[in-house]
C-alpha positions as CSV (number, residue, x, y, z in Angstrom):
1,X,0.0,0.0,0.0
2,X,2.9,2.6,0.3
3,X,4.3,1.8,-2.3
4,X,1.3,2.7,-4.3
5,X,0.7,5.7,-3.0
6,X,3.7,6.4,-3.4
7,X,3.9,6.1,-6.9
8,X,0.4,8.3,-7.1
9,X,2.2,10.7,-5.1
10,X,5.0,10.5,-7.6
11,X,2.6,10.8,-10.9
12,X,0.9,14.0,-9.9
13,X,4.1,15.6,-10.5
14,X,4.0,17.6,-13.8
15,X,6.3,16.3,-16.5
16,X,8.1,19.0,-18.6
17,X,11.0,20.1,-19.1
18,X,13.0,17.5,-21.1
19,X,16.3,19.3,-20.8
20,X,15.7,19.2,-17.2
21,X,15.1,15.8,-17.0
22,X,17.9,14.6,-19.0
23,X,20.0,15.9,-16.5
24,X,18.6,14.6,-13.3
25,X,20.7,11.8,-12.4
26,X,23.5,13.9,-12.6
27,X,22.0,16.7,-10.5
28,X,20.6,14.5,-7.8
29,X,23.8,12.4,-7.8
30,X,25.7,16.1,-6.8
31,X,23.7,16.8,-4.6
32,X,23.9,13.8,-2.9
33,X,27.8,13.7,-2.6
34,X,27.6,17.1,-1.4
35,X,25.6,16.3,1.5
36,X,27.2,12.8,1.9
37,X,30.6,14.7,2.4
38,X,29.2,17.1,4.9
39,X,27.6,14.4,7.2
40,X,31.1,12.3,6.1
41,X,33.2,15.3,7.4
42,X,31.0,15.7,10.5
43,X,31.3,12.3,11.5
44,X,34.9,12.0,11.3
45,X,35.6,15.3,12.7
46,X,33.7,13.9,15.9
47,X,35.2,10.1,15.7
48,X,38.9,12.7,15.4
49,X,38.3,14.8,18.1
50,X,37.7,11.9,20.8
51,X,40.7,9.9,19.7
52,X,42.8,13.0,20.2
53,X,41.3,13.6,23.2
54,X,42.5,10.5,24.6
55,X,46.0,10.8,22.6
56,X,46.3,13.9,24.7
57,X,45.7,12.5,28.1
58,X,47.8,9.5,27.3
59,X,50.6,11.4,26.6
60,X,50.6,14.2,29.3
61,X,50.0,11.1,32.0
62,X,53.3,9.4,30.2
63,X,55.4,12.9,30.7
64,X,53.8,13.1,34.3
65,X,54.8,9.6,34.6
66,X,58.7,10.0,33.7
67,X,59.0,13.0,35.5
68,X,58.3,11.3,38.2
69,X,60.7,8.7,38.3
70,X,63.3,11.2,37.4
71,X,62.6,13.1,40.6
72,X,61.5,10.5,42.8
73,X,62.5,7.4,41.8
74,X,66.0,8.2,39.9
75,X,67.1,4.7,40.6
76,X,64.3,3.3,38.7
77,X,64.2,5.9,36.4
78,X,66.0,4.4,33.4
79,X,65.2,0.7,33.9
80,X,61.5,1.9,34.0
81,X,61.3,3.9,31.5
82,X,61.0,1.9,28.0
83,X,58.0,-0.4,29.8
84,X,56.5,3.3,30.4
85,X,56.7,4.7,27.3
86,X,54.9,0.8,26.1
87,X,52.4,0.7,28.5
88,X,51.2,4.2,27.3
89,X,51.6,3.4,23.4
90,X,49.3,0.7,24.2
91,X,46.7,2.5,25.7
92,X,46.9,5.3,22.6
93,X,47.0,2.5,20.5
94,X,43.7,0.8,21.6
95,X,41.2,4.2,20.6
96,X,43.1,4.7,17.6
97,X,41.3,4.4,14.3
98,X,43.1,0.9,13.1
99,X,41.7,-0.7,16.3
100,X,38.0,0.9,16.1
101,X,36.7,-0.3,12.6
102,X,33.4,-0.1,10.8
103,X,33.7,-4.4,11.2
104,X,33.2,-4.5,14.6
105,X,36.7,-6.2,14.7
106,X,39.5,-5.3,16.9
107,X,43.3,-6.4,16.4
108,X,43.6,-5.1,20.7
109,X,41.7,-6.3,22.7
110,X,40.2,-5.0,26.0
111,X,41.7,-8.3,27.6
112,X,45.3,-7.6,25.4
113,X,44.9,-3.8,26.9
114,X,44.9,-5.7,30.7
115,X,47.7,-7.7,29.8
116,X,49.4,-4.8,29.1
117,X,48.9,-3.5,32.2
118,X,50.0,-6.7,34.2
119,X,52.6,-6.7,31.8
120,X,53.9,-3.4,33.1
121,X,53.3,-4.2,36.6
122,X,55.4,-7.8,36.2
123,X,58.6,-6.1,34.6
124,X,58.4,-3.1,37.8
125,X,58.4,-5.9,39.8
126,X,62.1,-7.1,40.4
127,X,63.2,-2.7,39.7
128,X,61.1,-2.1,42.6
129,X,62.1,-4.5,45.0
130,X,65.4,-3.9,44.4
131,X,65.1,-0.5,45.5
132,X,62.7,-2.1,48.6
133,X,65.6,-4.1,49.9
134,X,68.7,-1.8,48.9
135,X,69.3,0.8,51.0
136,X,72.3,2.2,48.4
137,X,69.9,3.3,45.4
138,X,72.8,2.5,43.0
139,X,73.6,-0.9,43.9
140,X,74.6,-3.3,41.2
141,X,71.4,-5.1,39.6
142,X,69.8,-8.0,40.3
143,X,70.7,-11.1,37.7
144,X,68.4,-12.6,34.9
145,X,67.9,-15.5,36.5
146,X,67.0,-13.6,39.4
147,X,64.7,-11.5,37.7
148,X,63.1,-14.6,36.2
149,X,62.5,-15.9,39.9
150,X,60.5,-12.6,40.4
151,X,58.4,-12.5,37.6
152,X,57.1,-16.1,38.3
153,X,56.2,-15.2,41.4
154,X,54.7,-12.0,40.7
155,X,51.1,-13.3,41.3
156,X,51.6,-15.3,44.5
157,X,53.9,-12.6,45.8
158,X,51.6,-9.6,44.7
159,X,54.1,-6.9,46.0
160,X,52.3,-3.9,44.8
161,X,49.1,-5.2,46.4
162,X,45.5,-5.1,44.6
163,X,46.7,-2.1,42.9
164,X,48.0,-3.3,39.1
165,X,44.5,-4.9,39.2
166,X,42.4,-2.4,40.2
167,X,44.5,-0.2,37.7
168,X,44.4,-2.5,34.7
169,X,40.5,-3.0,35.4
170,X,39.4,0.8,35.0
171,X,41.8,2.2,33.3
172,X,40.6,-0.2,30.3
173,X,36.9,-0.1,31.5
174,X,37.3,4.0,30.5
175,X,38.9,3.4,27.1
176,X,37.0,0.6,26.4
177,X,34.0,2.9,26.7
178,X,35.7,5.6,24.4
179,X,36.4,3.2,21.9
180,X,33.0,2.2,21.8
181,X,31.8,5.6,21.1
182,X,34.5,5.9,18.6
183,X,33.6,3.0,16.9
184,X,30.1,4.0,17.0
185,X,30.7,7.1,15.0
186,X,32.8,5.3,12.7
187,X,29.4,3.0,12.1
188,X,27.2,6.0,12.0
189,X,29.1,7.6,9.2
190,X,29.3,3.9,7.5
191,X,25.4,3.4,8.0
192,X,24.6,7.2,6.6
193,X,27.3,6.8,3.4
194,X,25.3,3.2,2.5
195,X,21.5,4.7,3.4
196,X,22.4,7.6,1.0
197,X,23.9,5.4,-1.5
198,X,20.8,3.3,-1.6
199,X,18.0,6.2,-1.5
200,X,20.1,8.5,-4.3
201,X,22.2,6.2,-6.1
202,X,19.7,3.2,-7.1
203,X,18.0,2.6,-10.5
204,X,14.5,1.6,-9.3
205,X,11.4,2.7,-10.6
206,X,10.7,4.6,-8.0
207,X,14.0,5.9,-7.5
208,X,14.1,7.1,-10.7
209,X,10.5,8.8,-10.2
210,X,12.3,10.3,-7.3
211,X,15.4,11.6,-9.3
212,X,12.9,13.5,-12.2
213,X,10.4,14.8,-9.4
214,X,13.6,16.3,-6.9
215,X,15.4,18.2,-10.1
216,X,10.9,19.4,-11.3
217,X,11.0,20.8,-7.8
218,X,14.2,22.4,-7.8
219,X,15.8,23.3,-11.2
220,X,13.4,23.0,-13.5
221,X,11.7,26.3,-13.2
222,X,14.7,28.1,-13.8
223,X,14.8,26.6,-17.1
224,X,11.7,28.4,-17.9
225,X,13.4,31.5,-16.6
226,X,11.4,31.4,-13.1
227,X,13.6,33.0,-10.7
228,X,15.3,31.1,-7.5
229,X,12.5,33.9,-5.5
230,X,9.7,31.7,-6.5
231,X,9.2,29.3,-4.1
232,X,7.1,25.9,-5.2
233,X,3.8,25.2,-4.1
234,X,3.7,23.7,-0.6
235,X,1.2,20.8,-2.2
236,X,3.8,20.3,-5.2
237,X,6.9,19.4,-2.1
238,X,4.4,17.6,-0.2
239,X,3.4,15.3,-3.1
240,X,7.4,14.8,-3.8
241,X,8.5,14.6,-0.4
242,X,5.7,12.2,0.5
243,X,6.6,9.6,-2.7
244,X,10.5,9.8,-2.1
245,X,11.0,9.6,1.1
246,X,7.9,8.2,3.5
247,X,9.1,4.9,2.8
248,X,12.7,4.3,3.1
249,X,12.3,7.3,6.3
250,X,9.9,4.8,7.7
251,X,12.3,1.8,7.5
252,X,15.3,3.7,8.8
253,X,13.5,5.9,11.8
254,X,13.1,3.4,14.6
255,X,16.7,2.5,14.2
256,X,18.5,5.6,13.5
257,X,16.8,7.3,16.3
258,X,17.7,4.4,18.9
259,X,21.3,4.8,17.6
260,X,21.6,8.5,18.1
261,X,19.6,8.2,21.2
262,X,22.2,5.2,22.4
263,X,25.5,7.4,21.1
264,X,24.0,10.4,23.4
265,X,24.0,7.9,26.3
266,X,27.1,6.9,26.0
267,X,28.9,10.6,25.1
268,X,27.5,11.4,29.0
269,X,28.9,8.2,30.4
270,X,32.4,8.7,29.2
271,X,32.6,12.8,29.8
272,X,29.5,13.3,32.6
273,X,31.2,14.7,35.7
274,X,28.9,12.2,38.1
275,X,30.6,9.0,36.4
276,X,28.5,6.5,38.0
277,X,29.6,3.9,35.8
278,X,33.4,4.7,36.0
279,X,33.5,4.9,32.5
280,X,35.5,8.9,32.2
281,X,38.6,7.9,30.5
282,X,40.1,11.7,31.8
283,X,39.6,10.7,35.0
284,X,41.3,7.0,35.1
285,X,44.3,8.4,32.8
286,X,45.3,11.6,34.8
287,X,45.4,9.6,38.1
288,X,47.6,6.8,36.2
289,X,50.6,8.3,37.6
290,X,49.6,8.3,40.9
291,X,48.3,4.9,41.0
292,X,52.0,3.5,39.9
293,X,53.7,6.0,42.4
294,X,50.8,4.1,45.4
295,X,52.2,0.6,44.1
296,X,55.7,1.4,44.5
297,X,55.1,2.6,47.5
298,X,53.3,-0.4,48.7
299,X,56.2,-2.2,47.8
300,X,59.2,-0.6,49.9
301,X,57.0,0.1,52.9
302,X,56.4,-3.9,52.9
303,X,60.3,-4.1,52.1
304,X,61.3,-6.7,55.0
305,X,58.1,-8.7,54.9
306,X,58.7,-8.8,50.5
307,X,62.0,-9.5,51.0
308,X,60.6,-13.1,53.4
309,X,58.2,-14.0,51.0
310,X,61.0,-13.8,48.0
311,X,63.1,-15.9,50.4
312,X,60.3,-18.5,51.5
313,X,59.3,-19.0,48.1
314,X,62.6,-19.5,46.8
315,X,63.3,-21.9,49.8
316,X,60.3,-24.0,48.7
317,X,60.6,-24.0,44.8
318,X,62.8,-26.8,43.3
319,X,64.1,-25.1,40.9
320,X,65.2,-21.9,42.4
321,X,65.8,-23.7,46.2
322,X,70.1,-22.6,45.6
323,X,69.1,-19.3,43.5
324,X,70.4,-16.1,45.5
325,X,69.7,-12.6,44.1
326,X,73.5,-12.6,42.8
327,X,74.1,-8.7,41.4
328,X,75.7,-8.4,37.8
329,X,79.0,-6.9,38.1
């Protein structure tokens, strides 16, 4: 049924104007990439402007970061510093366009973005306690083998207490979120390039009764030397509005709104003040800093009872009963 009214819409369009008409596939196809571009730019300027966002925050956290260790933990400064600069290329990397495609695939994964953080957390490890059980802060370093001892038993150990998870956890909560938005956009301006494609770009009947009935409306008086001031009747764009688009605007309403309305949400969860949800990227990446400065902490005021737990497990692991943390010379 709307598709014959529709076409009666359609057919009480006058027909003249054959110039006109031979032209109207390449007005209407103009007009469209004109206005494809525009809501194109729009939504790339937003997906742009989010990723940066983050970019920013990432890297002003990272500087924070080093300074830090150059003033407070010098020691550790240099050891620390090329897991820094990778834990907060990761985080970068994981809003960045390659990882928040149209295909709802993601080469990093919120999971990968944890294991980054653990990651970070498990190389600290043996730097940290070093510093927690040597008084001199330029003592000779601990051996490989050592080292190896450390990382394996960085979770039964857990010298930086809950922290690296709690860290990992809502640090890549927040991103996740922004990369959801961005990925959203990226959909959006997907969905709008293919619905435009489809409504201005087809070869239908109806399409093409669209096409000759847009360019009547709006060149073809000026053909007949009617100027741009004269306005069409309001019946004549209700007839031609009605036929082109009460159908496919039908079809795509319900969903388009729910998306926009569902973006909206989720642009107030990731930069709303309140952050119920936890989900304000700003917030988890400015306090980053801090978070690795509590864990270190954690770690040298526990020194003595680290250092027992190191020596307990190393007493009751096979492998590493005779290992002793032997400095490199």
């Amino acid at each position: 049924m709307t598709g014959e009214r529709n076409a009666e819409a359609l057919s009480s369009v006058p027909r003249n104007g054959l110039k006109c008409l031979r032209t109207r596939r390449a007005v209407a196809t103009k007009r469209s990439g004109k206005r494809r571009m525009s809501e194109e730019e729009r939504r790339k300027r937003e997906r742009n402007a989010e990723i940066e966002t983050v970019t920013i925050l990432a890297r002003q956290s990272e500087n924070k970061t080093l300074t830090l260790f150059d003033q407070v933990y010098r020691a550790m400064a240099v050891l620390s510093r090329p897991s820094i600069k990778a834990l907060y290329q990761a985080m970068v990397d994981y809003v960045s366009a390659s990882n928040t495609p149209d295909t709802l695939q993601q080469p990093l994964t919120r999971d990968m973005l944890q294991e980054r953080f653990i990651e970070f957390f498990t190389k600290l490890f043996p730097i940290a306690y070093h510093k927690a059980v040597n008084s001199h802060p330029y003592e000779q370093d601990f051996t490989e083998k050592f080292k190896t001892c450390l990382y394996e038993t960085m979770d039964e150990i857990q010298p930086f207490g809950d922290i690296p998870k709690q860290v990992a956890k809502s640090v890549s909560k927040s991103l996740e979120a922004t990369r959801v938005l961005v990925q959203a956009l990226t959909l959006g301006k997907t969905v709008l390039d293919k619905t435009d494609s489809v409504l201005f770009s087809g070869t239908t009947p109806q399409q093409e009764a669209c096409y000759g009935a847009l360019l009547k409306m709006t060149y073809c008086p000026r053909c007949q030397g009617i100027g741009p001031s004269v306005r069409p009747c309001s019946g004549f764009c209700t007839n031609v509005m009605r036929g082109c688009l009460t159908q496919p605007a039908s079809e795509l309403d319900l969903a388009w709104s729910g998306y926009v309305e569902t973006v909206e949400r989720l642009v107030v969860a990731v930069d709303g003040r309140m952050d119920p949800l936890r989900l304000n990227a700003e917030r988890a990446v400015r306090q980053l800093d801090t978070r690795i400065s509590d864990a270190i902490m954690h770690a040298m005021e526990n020194g003595p009872a680290l250092e027992e737990k190191v020596s307990t497990r190393r007493k009751n692991s096979t492998h590493t009963r005779n290992l002793r943390p032997i400095y490199t010379g």
